[in-house]
N, C-alpha and C positions, 0 to 999 in steps of 0.2 A: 397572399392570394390563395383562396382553397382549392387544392388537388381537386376533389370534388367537382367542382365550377368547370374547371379548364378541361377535365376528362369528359363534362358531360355534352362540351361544346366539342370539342374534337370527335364524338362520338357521332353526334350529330350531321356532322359536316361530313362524316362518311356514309350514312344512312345518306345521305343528298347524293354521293358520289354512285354511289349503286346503284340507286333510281335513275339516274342521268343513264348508265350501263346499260341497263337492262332495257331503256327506252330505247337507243342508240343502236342495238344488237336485236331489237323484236324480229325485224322481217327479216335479215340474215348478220349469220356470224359464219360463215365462211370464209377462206381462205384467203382471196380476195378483199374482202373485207378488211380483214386483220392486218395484212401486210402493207396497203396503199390506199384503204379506203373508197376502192372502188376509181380512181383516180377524177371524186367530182365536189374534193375539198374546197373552201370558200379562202381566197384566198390573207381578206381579213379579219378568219378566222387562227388561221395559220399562223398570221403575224404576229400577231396580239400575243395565243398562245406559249407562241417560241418564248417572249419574257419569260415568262417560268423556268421555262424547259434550260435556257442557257443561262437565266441569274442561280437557281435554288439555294439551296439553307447557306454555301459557303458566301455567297454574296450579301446576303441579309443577315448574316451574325457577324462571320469571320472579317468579311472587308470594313464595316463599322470598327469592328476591334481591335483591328489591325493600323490602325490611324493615331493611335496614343500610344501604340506599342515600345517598348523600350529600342529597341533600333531604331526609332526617330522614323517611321515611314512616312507618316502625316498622308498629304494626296497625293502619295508618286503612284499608287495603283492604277490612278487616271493616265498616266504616261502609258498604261499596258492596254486600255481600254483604248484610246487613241488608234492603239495597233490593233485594235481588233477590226474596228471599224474600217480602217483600209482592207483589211481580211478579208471582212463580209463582204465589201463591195469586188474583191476577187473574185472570190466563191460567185455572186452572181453575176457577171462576166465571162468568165470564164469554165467554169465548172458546170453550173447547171448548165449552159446551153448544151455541152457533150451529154450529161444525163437522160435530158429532153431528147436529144437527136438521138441515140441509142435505145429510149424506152425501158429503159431498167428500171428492174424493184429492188435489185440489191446494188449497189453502187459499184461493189467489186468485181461484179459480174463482166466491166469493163477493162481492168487486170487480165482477167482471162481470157479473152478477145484479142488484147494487143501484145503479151507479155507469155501466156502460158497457163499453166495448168498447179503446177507446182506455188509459180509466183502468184496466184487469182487465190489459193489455199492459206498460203501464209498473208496473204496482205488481210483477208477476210479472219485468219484465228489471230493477228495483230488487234482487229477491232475487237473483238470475243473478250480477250484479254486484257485493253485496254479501258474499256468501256465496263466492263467486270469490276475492275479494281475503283476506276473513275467515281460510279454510280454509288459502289460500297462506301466510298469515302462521302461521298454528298449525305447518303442516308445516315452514316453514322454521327455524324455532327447533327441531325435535330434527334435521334435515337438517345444519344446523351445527356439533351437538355428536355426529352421529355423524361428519362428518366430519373434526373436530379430536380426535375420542379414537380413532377406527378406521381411515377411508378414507384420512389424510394419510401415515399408516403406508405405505401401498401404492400412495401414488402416485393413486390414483382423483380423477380432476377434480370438482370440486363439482356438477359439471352433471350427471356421474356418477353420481354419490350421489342427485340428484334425482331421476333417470330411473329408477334401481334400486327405488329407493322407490318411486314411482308405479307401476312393473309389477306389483308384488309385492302392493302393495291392491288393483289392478287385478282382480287372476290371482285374490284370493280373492270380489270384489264384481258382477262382470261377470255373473253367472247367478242367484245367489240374490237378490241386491238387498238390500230391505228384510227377510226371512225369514230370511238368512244372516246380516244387521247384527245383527239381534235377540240371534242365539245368541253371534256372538264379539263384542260389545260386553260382554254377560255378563261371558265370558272375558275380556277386554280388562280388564276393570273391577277384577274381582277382582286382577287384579295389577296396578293401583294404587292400591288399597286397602292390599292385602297390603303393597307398597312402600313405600308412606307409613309403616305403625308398624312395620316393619321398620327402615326409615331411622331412625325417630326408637330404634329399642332399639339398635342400631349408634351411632348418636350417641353417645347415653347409657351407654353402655360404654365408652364410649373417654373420656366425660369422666368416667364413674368416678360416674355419677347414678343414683341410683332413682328410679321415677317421684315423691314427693313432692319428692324436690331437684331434682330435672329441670323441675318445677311452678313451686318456688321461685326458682331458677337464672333461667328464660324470665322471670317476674314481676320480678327485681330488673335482670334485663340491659339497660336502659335501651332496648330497643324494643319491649316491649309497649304501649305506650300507644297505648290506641286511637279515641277519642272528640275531635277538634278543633275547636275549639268558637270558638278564636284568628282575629282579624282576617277578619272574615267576608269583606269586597271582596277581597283579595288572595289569600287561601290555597287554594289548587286541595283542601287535604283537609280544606275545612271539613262539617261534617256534615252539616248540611244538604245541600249540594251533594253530597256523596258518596248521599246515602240518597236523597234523590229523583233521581237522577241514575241508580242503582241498580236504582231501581222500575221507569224507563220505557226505561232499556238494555232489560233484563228480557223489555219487554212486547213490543218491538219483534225483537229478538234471538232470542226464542226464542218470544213468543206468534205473533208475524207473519211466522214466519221456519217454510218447510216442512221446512226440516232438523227440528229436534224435534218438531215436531206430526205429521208424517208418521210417528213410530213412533207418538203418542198414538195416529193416525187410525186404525192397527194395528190396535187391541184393538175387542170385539166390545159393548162398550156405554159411556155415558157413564158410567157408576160408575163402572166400572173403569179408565176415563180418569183421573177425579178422584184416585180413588185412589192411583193412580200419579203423577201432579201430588206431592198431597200427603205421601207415604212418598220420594219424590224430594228434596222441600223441607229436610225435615228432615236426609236425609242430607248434603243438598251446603252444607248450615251447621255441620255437623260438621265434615267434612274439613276446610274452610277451615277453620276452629281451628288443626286439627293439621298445616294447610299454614304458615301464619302460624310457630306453634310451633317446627317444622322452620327456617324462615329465623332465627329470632333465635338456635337450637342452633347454628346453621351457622356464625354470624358469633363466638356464645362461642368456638367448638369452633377458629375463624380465627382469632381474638384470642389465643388460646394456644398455638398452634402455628404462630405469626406466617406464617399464609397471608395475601397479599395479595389482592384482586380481580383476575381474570386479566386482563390485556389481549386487546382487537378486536386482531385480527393485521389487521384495513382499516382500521382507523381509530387503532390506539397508544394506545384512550385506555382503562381499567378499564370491565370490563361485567360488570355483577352478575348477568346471566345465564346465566354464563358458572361463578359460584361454585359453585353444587350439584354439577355434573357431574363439576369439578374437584376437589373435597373425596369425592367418593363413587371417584370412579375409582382417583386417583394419592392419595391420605392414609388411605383407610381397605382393610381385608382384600379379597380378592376374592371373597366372597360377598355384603358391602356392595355391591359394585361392580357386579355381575349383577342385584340384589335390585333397583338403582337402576336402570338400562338397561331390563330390562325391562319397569318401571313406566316412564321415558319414554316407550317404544315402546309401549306400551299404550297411553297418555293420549294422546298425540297421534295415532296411527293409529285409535282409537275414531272421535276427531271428524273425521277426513280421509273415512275408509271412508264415513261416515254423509253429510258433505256431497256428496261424488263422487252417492252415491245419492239424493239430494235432489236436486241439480244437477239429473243425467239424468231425474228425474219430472218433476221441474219445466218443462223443456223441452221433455219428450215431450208435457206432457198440456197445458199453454199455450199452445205454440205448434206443437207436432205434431198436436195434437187425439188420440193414439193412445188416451184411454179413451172416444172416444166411438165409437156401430154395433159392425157384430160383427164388426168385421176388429180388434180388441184385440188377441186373443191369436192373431193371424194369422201366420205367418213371414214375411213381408213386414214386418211391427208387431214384430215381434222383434230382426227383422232393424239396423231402422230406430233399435230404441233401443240394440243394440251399437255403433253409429255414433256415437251422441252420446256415451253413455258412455267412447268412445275419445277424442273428441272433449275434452272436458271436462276428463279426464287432461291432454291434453296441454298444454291452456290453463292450468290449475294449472303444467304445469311453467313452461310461459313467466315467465306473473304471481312464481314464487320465484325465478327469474332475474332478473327488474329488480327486484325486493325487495332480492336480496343486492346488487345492482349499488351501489343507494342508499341501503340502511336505516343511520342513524347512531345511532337510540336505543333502548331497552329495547321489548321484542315486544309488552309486554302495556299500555303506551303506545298504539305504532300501531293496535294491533287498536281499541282503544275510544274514539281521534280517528277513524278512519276509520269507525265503526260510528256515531257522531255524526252522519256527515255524509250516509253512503246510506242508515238506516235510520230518519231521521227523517221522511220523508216517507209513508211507510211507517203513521206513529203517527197522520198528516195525512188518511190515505184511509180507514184504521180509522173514526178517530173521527169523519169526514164522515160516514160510512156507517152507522155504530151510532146517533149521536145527534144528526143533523141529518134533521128530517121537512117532508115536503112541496114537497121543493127537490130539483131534477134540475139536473144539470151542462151545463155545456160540455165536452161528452167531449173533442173535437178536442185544449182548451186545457188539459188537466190532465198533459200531461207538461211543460209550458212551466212551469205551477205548480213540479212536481218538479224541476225544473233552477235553479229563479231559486231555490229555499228555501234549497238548500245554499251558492249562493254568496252570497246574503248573509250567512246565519249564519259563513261562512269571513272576509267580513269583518269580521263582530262580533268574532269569537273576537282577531283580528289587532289591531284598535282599543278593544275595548270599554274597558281603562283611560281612554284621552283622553275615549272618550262617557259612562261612565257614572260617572267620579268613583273609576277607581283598578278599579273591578270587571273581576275575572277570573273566564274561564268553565271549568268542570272540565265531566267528563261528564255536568252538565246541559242542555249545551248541545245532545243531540238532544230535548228537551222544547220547548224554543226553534225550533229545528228543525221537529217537529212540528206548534208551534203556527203557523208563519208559513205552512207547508203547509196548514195547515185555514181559517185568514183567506182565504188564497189562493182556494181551492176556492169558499171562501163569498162573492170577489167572482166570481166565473164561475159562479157558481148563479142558477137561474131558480125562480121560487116554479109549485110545479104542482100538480096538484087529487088526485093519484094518490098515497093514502097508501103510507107503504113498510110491508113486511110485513117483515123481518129485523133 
């Protein structure tokens, strides 16, 4: 497949992405704008959307590759997806209506309400933080395999490739914000929709399938299995741990986390919040199917056209991450080949575009204070959030520069060890807040709480075999997390007469 072809379409598809911007931002790009969209988003616009925003690049490379991987996973990632889905339907239950009923534009704004001023700080530079590194590692996986099928071609240094990148979401997200994300996360979405059973009818014509053998084919190919149930202390994909581990990523990740709730906080009532929660739910347990589906295709479609797992050119060793791009690019036609690119570049620029804009509210209205008086939508207040928004770009590029410097294992690993360990604290200040009454904190000592949680859980995860008798922790372990966070909180709590209202 020529470099040439696939740059000139990626090019393309941004030139769309700007125009969309600039249409989207004509009559205002204020402040308002930027951070909630004015709050009179379409709610199945929103829905649709979020696909993007919560599959991107690690879903659509990583979890295909992650299915033939030598640990035998096959479809236990469906056990995690399972949990998400109770998640979601938490978060809309429970979460949005408190957001709804408070009127917030930053979600932590409610932290500092119930909890203090100290605790509202740290819970808000937890997101900063986690969302930072999160987003760096989303971007960095399609960063790598445009660099390895297009930019090596021409020489372009990887830091290159970074930099290009970040201008280019930059160029379209810098004025509309939140209003602009809405429409081309849309756009975004649909072509990785389109992508995925595109992929899978390209498969399936080249293995000479219809869909009912294609059904059969996936079912007898020895990695469907989805359900483990084996050696419960030892096996990172036992069910239980996969499903409850699933629920509280979930709740943390995307209920506690202003990236996704800041499109909910979009829309103009809590139904239509709900609703969108719920028609979201259902979608993004579909796709996973036909993501799943696509990796065990990938690995028949290898097995007979004796493809190997490509090699890390930094580390020499097979990366299954590496499998999709390489089978869609270099083994199949070049309409497979585009059909796929531009479903990566979808999926992962959805949820970069969308963090970038999360970031910058986050910061603006946290710790800029810019929604609060009537200097909001002031040019000074405009001024001030092109700043951070530059700002925030560039620190994404940093963070994917020491990623690629040191990452040695699969993306979609990292992302949800590291989501273990900063958003569990997160799950800690929640559930102080919601369902602890009559007790007021030690504001001062609640980032001290949020520091000691994660490292002790960092040494559980390190020891827990010698301590607990062979037991290994998968991603339950921000549940653990969470809970040593909330213990914490409840020894620096003081009993007070002042019942809470939230």
């Amino acid at each position: 497949m020529s470099p040439a072809i696939l740059l000139s379409f990626l090019l393309g598809y941004f030139i769309v992405l700007i125009i969309i911007a600039f249409a989207t931002s004509k009559k205002s790009a204020d402040n308002s704008t930027f951070f909630i969209a004015n709050r009179n988003s379409k709610w199945y616009l929103v829905a649709f959307g979020m696909i993007g925003t919560a599959l991107s690049g690690v879903t659509f490379i990583s979890v295909p590759g992650e299915v033939g991987a030598p640990s035998g996973n096959q479809f236990q990632y469906f056990q995690f997806v399972l949990g998400n889905a109770v998640g979601f339907i938490i978060i809309a239950t429970l979460l949005l209506p408190l957001y709804y009923r408070m009127k917030l534009t930053s979600i932590y704004s409610y932290i500092e309400q119930r909890l203090g001023y100290f605790s509202y700080k740290t819970a808000a530079s937890i997101f900063l933080i986690s969302r930072t590194i999160g987003s760096a590692f989303r971007l960095y996986l399609v960063v790598i395999v445009l660099q390895r099928f297009i930019f090596d071609s021409y020489g372009v240094p990887f830091w290159a490739t970074v930099l290009i990148s970040l201008l280019l979401i930059w160029s379209y997200t810098f004025k509309g914000g939140l209003k602009t994300i809405i429409i081309t996360d849309t756009l975004q979405t649909f072509f990785l929709v389109l992508s995925v059973f595109m992929t899978l009818y390209f498969i399936c014509d080249s293995l000479h399938l219809d869909l009912p053998a294609a059904f059969e084919t996936v079912k007898n190919s020895g990695y469907a299995k989805i359900f483990f149930y084996e050696d419960f202390m030892t096996n990172g994909f036992h069910f239980s741990k996969q499903f409850i581990g699933g629920i509280f990523v979930t709740i943390a990740m995307t209920g506690l986390d202003q990236d996704l709730m800041q499109k909910n906080l979009s829309m103009g009532t809590i139904k239509e919040a709900q609703k969108n929660m719920f028609t979201f739910t259902g979608i993004f347990v579909v796709l996973n199917i036909f993501f799943l589906s696509v990796g065990a295709l990938l690995y028949v479609f290898a097995a007979k056209n004796g493809i190997e797992i490509p090699l890390d050119h930094a580390t020499g060793s097979p990366r299954t991450d590496f499998l999709f791009p390489e089978i869609a690019l270099n083994h199949l036609a070049v309409v497979p080949a585009i059909v796929f690119m531009l479903g990566l570049t979808a999926a992962t620029f959805a949820t970069t575009d969308s963090a970038l804009t999360a970031l910058t509210t986050s910061f603006c209205v946290d710790f800029l204070n810019l929604d609060k008086g009537d200097q909001t939508n002031s040019k000074k207040s405009v001024n001030k959030r092109h700043m951070v928004h530059v700002g925030f770009s560039l620190l994404m590029f940093l963070v994917i520069l020491v990623f690629n410097a040191f990452n040695d294992e699969s993306v979609v690993k990292g992302i949800f060890k590291v989501a273990s360990y900063t958003y569990g604290p997160l799950l800690g200040l929640y559930s102080f807040g919601l369902f602890v009454r009559n007790r007021g904190l030690h504001d001062k000592l609640v980032p001290f709480v949020c520091l000691i949680s994660p490292a002790i859980c960092y040494l559980l995860s390190l020891y827990s075999a010698q301590l607990f008798g062979g037991y290994t922790f998968s991603v339950e372990l921000i549940l653990v997390n969470g809970l040593i966070t909330f213990i914490g909180l409840l020894l620096i709590s003081k009993k007070t007469d002042q019942q809470t209202r939230f």
